[in-house]
C-alpha positions as CSV (number, residue, x, y, z in Angstrom):
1,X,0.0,0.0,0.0
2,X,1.5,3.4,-1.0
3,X,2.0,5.7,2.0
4,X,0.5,9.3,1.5
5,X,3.4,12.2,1.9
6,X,2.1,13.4,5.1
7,X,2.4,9.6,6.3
8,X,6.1,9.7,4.7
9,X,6.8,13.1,6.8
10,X,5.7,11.6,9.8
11,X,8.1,8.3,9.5
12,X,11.3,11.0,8.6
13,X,10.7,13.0,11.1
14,X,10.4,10.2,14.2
15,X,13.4,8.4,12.4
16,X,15.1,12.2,12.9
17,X,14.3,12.1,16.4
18,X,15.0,8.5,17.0
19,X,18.9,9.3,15.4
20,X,19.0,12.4,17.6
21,X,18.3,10.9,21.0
22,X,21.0,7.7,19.9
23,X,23.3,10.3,19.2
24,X,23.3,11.1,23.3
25,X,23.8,7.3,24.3
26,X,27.4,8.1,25.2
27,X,26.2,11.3,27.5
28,X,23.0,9.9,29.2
29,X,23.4,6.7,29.3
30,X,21.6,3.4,28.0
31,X,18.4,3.9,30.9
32,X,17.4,7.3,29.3
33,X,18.2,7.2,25.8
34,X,15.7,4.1,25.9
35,X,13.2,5.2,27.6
36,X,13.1,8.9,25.6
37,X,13.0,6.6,22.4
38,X,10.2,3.6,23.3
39,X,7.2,5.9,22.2
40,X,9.1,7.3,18.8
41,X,9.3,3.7,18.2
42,X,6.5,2.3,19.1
43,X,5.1,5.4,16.7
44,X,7.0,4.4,13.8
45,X,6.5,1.2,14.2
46,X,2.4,1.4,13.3
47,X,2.9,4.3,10.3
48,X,5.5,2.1,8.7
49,X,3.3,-0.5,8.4
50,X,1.4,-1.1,5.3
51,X,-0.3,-5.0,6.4
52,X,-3.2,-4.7,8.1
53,X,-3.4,-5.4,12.2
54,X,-6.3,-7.0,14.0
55,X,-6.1,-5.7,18.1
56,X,-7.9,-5.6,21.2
57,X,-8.6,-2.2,22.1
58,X,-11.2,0.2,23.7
59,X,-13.1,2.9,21.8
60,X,-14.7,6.0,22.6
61,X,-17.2,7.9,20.9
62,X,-18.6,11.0,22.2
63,X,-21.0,13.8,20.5
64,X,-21.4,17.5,21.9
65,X,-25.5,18.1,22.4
66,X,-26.5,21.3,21.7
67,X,-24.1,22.2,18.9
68,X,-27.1,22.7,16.6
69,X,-29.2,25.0,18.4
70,X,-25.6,27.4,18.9
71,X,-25.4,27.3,15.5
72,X,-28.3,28.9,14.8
73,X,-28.0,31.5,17.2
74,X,-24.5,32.2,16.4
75,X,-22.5,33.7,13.5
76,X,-19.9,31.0,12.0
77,X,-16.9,32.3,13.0
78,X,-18.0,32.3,16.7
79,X,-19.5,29.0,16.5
80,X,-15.7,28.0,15.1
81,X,-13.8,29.7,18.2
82,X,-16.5,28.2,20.7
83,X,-16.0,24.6,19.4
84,X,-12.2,24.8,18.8
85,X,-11.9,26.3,22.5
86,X,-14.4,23.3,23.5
87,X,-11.7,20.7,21.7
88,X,-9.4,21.8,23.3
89,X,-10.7,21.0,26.7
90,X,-11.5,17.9,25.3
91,X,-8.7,16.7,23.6
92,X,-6.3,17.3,26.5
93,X,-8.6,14.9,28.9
94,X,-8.2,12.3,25.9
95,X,-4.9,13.1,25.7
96,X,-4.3,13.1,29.6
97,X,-5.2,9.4,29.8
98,X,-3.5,7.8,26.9
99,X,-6.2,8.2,24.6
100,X,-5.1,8.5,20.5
101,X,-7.5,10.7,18.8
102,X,-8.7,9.0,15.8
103,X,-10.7,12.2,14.3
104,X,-12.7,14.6,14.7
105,X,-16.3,14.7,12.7
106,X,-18.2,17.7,12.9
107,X,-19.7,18.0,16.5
108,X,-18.7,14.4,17.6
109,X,-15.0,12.9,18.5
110,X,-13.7,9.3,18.2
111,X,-10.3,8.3,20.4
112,X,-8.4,5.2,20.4
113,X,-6.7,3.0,23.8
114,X,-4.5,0.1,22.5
115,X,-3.7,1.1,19.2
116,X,0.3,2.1,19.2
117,X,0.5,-0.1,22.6
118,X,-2.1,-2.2,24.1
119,X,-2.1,-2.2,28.3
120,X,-3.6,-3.7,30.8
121,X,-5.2,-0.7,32.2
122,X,-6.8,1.1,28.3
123,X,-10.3,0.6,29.8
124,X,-9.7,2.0,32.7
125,X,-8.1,5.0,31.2
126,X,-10.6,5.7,28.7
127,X,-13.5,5.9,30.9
128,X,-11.0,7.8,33.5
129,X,-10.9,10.1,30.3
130,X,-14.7,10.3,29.4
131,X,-15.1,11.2,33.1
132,X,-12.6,14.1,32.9
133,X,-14.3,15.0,29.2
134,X,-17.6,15.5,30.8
135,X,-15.9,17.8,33.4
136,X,-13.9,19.8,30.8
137,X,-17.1,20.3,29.0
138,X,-19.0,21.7,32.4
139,X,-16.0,24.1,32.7
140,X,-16.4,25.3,29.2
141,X,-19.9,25.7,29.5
142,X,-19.4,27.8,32.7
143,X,-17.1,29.5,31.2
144,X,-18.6,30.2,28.1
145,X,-22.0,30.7,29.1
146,X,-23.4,28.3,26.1
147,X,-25.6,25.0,27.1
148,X,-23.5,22.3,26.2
149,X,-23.8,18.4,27.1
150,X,-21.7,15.4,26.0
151,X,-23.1,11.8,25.9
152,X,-20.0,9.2,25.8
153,X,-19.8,5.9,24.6
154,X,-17.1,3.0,25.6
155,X,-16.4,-0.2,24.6
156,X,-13.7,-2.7,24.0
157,X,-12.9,-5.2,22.1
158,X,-10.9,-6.6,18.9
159,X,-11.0,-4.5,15.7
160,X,-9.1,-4.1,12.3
161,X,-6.5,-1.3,12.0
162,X,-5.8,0.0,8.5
163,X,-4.9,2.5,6.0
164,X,-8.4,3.6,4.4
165,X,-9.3,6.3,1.8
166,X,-7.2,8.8,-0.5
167,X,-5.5,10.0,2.5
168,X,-4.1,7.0,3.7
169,X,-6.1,7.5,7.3
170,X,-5.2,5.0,9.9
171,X,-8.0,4.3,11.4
172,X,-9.9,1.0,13.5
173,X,-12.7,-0.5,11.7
174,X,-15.1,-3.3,12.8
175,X,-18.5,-4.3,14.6
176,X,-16.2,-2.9,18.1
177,X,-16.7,0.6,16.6
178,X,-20.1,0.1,15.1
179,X,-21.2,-0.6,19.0
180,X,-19.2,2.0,20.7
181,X,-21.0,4.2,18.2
182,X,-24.6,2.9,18.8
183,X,-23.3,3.5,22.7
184,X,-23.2,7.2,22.1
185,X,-26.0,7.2,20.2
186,X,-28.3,5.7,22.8
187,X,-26.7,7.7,25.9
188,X,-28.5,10.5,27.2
189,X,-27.2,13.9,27.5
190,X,-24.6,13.8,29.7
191,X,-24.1,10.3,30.5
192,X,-21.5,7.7,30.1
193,X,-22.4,4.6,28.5
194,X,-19.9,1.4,28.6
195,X,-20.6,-2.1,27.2
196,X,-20.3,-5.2,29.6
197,X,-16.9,-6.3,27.7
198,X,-15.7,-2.6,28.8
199,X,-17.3,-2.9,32.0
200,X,-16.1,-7.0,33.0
201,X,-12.3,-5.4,32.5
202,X,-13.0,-2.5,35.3
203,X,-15.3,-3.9,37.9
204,X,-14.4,-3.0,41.7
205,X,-12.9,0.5,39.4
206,X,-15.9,2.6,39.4
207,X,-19.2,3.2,40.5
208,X,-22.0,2.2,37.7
209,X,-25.6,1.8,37.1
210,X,-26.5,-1.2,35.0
211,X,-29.2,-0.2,32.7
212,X,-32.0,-2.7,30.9
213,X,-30.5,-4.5,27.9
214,X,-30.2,-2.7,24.9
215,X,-31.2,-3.5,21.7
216,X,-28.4,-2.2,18.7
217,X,-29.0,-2.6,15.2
218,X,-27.3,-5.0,13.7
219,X,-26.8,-7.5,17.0
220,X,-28.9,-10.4,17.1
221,X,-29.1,-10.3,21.1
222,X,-29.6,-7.1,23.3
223,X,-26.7,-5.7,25.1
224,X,-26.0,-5.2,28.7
225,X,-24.8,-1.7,29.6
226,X,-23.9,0.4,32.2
227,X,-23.9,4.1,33.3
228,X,-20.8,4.9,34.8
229,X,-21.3,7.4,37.6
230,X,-17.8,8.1,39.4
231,X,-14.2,6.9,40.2
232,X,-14.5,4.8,43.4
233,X,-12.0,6.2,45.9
234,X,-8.4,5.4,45.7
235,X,-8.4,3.4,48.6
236,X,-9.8,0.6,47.4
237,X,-7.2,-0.8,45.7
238,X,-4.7,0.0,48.4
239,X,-2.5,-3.5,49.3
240,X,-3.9,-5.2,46.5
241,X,-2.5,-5.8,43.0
242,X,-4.7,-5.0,40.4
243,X,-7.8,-4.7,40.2
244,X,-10.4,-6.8,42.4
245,X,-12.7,-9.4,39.9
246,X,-10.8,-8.1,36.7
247,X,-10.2,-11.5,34.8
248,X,-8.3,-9.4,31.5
249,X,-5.3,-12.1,29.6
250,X,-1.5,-10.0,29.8
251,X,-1.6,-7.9,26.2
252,X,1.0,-6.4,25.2
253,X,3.3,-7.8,27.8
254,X,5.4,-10.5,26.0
255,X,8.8,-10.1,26.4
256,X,7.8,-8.9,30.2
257,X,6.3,-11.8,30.5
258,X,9.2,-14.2,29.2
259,X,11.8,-12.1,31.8
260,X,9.4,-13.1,34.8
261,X,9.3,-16.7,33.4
262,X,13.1,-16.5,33.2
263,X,13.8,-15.3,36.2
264,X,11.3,-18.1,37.9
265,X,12.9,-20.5,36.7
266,X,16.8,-19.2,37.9
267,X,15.2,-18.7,41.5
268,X,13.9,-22.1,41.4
269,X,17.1,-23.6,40.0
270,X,18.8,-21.9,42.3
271,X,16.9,-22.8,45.1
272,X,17.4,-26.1,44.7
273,X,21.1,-26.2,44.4
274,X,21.1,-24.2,47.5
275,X,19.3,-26.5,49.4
276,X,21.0,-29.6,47.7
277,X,24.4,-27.9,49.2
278,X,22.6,-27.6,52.3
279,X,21.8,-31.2,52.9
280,X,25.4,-32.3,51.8
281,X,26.9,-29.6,54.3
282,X,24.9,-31.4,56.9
283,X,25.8,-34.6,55.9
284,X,28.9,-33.6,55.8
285,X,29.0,-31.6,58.9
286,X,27.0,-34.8,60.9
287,X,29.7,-37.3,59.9
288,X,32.3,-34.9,61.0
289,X,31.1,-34.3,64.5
290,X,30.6,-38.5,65.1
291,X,34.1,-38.6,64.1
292,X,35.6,-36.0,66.2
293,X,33.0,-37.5,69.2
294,X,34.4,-41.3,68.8
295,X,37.9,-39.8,68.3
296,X,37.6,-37.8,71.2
297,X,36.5,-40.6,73.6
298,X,39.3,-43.0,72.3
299,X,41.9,-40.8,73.6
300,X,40.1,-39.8,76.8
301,X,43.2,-40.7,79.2
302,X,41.3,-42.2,82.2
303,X,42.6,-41.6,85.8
304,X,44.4,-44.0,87.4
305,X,43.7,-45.1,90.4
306,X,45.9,-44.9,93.2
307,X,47.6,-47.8,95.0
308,X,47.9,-48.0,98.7
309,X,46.7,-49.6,101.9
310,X,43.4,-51.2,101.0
311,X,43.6,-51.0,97.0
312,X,43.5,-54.2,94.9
């Protein structure tokens, strides 16, 4: 597939930065120059790509209510400063929780969580994002004096990633988008709205409100959903690892996953030698004392008994 120049600009320019940061190995040090460099990487790593990938992420749709009736009361160029203004609010809460922003289409935005770099935690983050959205949104409103609401919807599972259209858009297709959509679409104003695969991957996380099934076009069976009301307090996860009743597979995690193995199985190795050495030490130790013991009494000089009146 034939990469579109602004694709091609994008690849130069992170393999300029890559060279730049390997160019201050010698002065920082291995620890720094790789950590600066694991995001270019991990960048250039899905724009020069031309096959298609098939991942497990989470999406997020979410539509501004009341754009429409602004628009008619408002001349065009202040409708465009309102909403860019309101973006930007918007985008930085995506932003703030790891979220890619896949585009932007008219009054609505769509944002990514596993594409460059799938974690454990994308679920969580992107309804820790929505939550911060619909609070960027009641700080624009307040402080633009317009009624604004945003309805959000999240869910998560696998989808296609590819290079689509005349401008060679990477983007996430799949029925995982088509249901995060419908999600939006079926929230109220104001509301978050996550499907049960989002939800089963942050239970014990936040506090929710499961809803009657819904039924979405195109899906044979009605889906169970949740409203997602609030962050549950810190201090529930406090001594535990994790989260409590999450049952997500490691993504993501391969070669951290083969280092733990490793390192497993050297402790165990070693363990065993150690404990081998220990039973030969004693063994060894045991046979030494009995000999020193008999060798001991053998030369125990006895005393002799004196002769005199009366003595055999």
């Amino acid at each position: 597939m034939n990469k579109s120049p602004g694709v091609k600009d994008q690849i130069a320019a992170l393999k300029q930065a890559i060279a730049a940061q390997e160019s201050l190995r010698p002065s920082l040090g291995d620890a720094v120059v790789d950590a600066a460099i694991a995001t270019l990487k991990e960048k250039l790593s899905a724009l020069d790509t031309s096959a298609q990938q098939c991942k497990q992420i989470t999406v997020l749709f979410a539509d501004v209510s009341g754009f429409t009736a602004m628009s008619e009361t408002m001349d065009a160029e202040d409708v465009s400063d309102n909403m860019n203004a309101l973006w930007r609010r918007v985008d930085a809460a995506i932003t703030q929780f790891g979220g890619h922003i896949d585009k932007h289409i008219g009054d609505a935005v769509m944002a990514l969580w596993g594409v460059y770099r799938a974690r454990e935690n994308d679920p969580e983050q992107a309804i820790r994002a929505a939550l911060a959205m619909q609070e960027a949104i009641q700080a624009h409103v307040q402080a633009s004096q317009i009624p604004l609401k945003m309805r959000i919807g999240v869910n998560t599972g696998p989808v296609l990633l590819d290079r689509v259209g005349a401008g060679d858009e990477f983007t996430a297709m799949g029925d995982t988008v088509n249901t995060a959509s419908r999600l939006e679409q079926a929230a109220s104003n104001g509301v978050i709205l996550i499907s049960h695969n989002t939800y089963r991957q942050v239970r014990g996380v936040f506090d929710v409100t499961p809803q009657e099934p819904l039924s979405v076009k195109g899906k044979a069976e009605p889906l169970q959903v949740y409203v997602v009301e609030r962050a549950k307090p810190h201090a529930f996860r406090i001594g535990r690892r994790g989260v409590e009743g999450v049952d997500t597979k490691m993504v993501g995690r391969d070669a951290e996953m083969f280092q733990i193995q490793d390192a497993y199985k050297s402790t165990a190795e070693e363990r065993e030698v150690i404990q081998r050495s220990s039973v030969v030490g004693r063994v060894f130790w045991d046979g030494v004392v009995a000999r020193l013991t008999a060798a001991s009494a053998a030369n125990t000089v006895r005393p002799r008994r004196r002769s005199g009146p009366g003595s055999a």
